[in-house]
MIVEXSE-454845 format. One record per residue (C-alpha): x, y, z. Coordinates in nm, 4 decimals. Example, Ala and Ser with C-alpha at 12.3 -4.5 7.8 and 13.67 -1.06 7.14 Angstrom:
# residues 2
[node [1.2300,-0.4500,0.7800]]
[node [1.3670,-0.1060,0.7140]]
END
This chain:
# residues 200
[node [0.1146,-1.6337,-0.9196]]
[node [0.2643,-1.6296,-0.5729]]
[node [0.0667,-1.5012,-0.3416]]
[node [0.2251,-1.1481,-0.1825]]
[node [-0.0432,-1.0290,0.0473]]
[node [-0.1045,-1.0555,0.4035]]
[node [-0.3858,-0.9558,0.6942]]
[node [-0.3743,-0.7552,0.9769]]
[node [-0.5417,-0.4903,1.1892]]
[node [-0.5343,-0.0911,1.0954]]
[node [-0.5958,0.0247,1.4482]]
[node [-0.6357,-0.1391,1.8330]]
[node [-0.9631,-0.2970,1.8928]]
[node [-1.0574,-0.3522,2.2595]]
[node [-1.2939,-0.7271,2.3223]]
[node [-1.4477,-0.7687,2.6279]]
[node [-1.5790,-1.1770,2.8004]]
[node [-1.7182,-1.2201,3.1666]]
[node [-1.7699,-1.5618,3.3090]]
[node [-1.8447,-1.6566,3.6948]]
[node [-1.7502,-1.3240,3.8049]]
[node [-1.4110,-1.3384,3.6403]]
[node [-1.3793,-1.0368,3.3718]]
[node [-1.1460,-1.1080,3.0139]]
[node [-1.0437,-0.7419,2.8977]]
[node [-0.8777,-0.8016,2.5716]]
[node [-0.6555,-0.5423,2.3820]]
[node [-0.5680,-0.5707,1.9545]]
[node [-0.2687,-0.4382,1.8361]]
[node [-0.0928,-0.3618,1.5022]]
[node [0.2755,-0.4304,1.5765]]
[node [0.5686,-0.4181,1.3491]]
[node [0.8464,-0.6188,1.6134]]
[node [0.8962,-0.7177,1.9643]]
[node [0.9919,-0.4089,2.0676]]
[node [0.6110,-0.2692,2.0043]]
[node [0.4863,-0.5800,2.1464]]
[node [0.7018,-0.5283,2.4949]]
[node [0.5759,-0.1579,2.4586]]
[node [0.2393,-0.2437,2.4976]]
[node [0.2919,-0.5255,2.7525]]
[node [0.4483,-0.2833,3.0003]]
[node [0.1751,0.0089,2.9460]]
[node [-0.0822,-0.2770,2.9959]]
[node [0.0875,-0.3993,3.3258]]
[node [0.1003,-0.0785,3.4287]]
[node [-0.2599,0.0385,3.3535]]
[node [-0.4524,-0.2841,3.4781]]
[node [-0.1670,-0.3651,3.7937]]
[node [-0.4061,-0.4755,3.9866]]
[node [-0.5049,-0.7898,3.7640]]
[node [-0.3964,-1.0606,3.8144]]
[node [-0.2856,-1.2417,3.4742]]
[node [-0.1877,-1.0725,3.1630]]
[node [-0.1978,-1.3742,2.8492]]
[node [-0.0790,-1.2483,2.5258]]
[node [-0.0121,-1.3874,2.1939]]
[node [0.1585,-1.2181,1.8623]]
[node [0.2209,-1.3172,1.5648]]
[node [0.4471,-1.1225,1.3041]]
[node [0.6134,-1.0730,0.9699]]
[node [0.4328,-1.1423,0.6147]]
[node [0.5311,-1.5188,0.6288]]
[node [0.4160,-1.5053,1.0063]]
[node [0.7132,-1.6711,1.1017]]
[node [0.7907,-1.4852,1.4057]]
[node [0.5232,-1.6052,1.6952]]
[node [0.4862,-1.6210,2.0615]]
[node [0.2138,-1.7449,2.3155]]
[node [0.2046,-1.6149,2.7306]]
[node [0.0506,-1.7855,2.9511]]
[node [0.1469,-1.5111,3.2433]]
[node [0.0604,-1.7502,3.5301]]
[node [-0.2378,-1.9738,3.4059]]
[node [-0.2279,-2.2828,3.3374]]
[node [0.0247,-2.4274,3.0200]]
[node [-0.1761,-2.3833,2.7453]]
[node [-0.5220,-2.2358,2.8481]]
[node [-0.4483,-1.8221,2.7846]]
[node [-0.1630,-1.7693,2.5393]]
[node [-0.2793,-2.0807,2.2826]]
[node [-0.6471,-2.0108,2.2601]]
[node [-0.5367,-1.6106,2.1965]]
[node [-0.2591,-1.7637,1.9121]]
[node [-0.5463,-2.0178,1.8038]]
[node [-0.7689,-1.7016,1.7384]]
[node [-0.5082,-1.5127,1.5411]]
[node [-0.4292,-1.8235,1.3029]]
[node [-0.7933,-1.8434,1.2674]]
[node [-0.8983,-1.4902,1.1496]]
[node [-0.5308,-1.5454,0.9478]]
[node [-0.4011,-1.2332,1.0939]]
[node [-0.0302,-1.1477,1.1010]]
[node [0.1797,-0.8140,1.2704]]
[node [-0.0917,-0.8748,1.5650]]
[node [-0.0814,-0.8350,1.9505]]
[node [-0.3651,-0.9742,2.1928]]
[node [-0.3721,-0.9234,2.5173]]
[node [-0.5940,-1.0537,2.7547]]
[node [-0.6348,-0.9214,3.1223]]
[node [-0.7810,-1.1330,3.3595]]
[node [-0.9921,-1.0216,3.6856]]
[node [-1.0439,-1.3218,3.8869]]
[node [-1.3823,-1.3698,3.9972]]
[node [-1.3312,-1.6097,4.2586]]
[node [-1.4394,-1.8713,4.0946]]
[node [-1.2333,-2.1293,3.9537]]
[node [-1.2951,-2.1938,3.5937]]
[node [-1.1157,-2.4881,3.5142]]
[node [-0.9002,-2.5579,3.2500]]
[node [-1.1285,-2.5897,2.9988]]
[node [-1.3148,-2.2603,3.1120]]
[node [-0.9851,-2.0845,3.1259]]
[node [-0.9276,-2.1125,2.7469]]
[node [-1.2292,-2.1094,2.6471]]
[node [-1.2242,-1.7674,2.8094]]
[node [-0.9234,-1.6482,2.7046]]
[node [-1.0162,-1.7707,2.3445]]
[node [-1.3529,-1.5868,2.3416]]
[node [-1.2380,-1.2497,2.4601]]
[node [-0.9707,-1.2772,2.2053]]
[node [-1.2231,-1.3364,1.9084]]
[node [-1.4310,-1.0397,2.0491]]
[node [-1.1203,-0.7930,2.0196]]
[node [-1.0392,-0.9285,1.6299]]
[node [-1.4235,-0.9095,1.5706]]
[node [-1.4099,-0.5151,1.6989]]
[node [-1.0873,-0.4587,1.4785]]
[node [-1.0787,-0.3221,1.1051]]
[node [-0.9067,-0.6011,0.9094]]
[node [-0.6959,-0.4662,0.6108]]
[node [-0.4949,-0.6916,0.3113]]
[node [-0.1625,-0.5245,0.3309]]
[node [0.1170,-0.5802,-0.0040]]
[node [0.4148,-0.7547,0.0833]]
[node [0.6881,-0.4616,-0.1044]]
[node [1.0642,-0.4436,-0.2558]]
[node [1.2071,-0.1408,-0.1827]]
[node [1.4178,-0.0415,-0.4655]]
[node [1.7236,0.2524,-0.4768]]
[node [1.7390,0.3960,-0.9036]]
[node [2.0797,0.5830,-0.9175]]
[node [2.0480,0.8124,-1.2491]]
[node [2.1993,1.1251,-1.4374]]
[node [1.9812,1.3976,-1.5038]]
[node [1.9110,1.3267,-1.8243]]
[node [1.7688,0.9786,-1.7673]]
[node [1.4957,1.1741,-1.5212]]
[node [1.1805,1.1025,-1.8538]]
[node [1.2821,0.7774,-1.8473]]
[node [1.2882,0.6837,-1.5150]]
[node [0.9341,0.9023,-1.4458]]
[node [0.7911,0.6624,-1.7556]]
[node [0.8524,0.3730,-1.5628]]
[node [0.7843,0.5641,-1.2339]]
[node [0.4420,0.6156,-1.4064]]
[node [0.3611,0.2800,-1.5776]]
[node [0.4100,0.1076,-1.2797]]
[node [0.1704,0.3170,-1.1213]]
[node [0.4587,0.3666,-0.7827]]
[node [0.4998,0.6544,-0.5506]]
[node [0.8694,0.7302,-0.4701]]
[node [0.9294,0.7098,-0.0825]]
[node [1.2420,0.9270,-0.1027]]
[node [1.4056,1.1094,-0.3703]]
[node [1.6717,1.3353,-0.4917]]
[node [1.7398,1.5370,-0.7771]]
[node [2.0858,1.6647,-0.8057]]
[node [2.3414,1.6592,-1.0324]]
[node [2.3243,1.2464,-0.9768]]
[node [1.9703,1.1732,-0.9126]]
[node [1.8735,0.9017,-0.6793]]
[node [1.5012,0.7933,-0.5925]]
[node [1.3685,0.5477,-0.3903]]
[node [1.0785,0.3066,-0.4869]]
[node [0.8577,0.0722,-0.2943]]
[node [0.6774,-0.1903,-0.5652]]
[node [0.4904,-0.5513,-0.4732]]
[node [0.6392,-0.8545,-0.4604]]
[node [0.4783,-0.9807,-0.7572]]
[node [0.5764,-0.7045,-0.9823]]
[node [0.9396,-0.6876,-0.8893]]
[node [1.1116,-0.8853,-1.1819]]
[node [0.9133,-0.6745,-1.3991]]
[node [1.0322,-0.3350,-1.2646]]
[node [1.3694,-0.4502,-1.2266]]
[node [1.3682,-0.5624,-1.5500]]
[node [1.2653,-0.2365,-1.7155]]
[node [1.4865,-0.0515,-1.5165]]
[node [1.7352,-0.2642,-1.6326]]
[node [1.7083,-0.1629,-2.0118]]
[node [1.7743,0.1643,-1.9320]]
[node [2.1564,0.1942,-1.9806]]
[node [2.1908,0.4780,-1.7578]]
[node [2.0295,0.3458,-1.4696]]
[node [2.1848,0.1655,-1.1827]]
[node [1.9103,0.0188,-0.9765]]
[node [1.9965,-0.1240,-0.6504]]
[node [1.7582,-0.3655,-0.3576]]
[node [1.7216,-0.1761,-0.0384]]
END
């Protein structure tokens, strides 16, 4: 059985690491594309504008094939990895962390930096509620009136919530089922003569 799950946060988390003075505020999102991610980037800037690095890392999509890692400044490789390195870790995916820096004055060296950055990171996934999500087909049944028992059987057996419906002279309803059950709702649909059933 393939697996058709993935991990990721239900709400922001906030994490916080201090080290010689220098303060690591870090921030957990949920995000869905870059657009949210660039959303929260700019409300960030703006609220902390007076720090002086913002490192970020995300990590999106159920075969977390869409990633990114920000540096903002430091050094290559010492903020955006360690916050990537974190998500990997905790095997998170449709995840922002941001990390704002307040220098302290005192350098921290490279190996301080992302240890830093890796830390406060860990703290902000440790604060967050992680949830197993279903990776879903949405399916589109096209159906006479008639064929509404049928359709409400499999509706029913399948144990699915339509996500849109209408029930007109031609019905149509929309379905949302996991991965793994797919061929087998398709398939029933399919015996049903009357039914057109169509991937959204």
């Amino acid at each position: 059985m393939f697996d058709d799950t993935y991990r990721t946060i239900k709400a922001p988390a906030e994490g916080l690491y201090k080290e010689k003075g220098s303060k690591f505020l870090a921030f957990a999102f949920p995000v869905r594309s870059t657009d949210e991610v660039k959303q929260h980037l700019e409300t960030l800037r703006k609220e902390y504008f007076d720090a002086r690095h913002h490192c970020y890392a995300y990590i999106l999509g159920p075969n977390k094939d869409a990633y990114r890692a920000n540096d903002d400044g430091e050094p290559s490789g010492t903020g955006g990895r360690p916050i990537h390195g974190q998500l990997l870790s905790a095997d998170l995916t449709d995840t922002l962390i941001v990390v704002v820096r307040y220098f302290g004055g005192i350098l921290l060296g490279a190996s301080g930096l992302a240890n830093a950055y890796k830390t406060a990171a860990r703290d902000a996934i440790a604060h967050a509620e992680i949830i197993e999500k279903t990776i879903d087909v949405r399916y589109r049944l096209h159906f006479e009136y008639a064929a509404m028992n049928d359709v409400m059987r499999i509706v029913k057996d399948f144990n699915l919530v339509p996500t849109n419906q209408d029930f007109n002279l031609d019905c149509r309803l929309d379905l949302s089922v996991r991965q793994s059950l797919s061929n087998r709702l398709y398939d029933a649909v399919a015996q049903l003569r009357t039914v057109r059933i169509e991937v959204l």
